[in-house]
N, C-alpha and C positions, 0 to 999 in steps of 0.2 A: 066783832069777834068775841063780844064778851068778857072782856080785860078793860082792867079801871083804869084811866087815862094815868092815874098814881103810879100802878104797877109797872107801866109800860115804861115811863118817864125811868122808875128803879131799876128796869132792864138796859136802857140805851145808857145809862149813864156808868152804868157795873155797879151799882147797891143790891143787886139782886141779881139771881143764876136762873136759866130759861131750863124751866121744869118741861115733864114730859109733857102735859098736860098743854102747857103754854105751847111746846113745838107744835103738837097736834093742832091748837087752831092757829098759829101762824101760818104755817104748813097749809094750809087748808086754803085759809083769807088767801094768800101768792100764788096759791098753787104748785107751791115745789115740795111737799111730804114734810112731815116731822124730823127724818133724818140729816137731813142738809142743819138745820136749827140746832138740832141735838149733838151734832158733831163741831157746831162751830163751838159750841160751849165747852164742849169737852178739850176741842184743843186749845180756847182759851185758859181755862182750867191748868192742862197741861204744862200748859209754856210757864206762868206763876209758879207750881209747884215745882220745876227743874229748876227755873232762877232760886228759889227761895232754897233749896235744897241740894244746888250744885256743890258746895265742898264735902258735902255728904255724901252724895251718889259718883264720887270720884273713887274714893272711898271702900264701896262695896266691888268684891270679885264676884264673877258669873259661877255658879255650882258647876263643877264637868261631874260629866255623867259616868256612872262605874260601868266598866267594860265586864 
């Protein structure tokens, strides 16, 4: 695949975030596309930053929209 056994080892462990770059040749090596990869990241991503940020985003109201 072209990724250093180092880099891969800092992805399976969470020291490191699977770039676009990375999805595209995981993606590629499995055969299921870049987006499956790129999405796991994201909602990993996700989930960390609502834990880390829930008393905060309780918090914010939604804008309503002017009629």
């Amino acid at each position: 695949m072209g990724i250093s056994t180092k880099d891969l080892v800092s992805l399976c462990r969470g020291n490191s975030s699977m770039s676009a770059e990375l999805a595209l040749r995981i993606g590629k090596y499995f055969g299921n596309g870049p987006n499956l990869w790129i999405n796991l990241q994201t909602n990993y991503d996700l989930f960390f930053a609502k834990k880390k940020l829930a008393r905060f985003l309780k918090k914010i109201k939604p804008l309503k929209a002017k009629r």
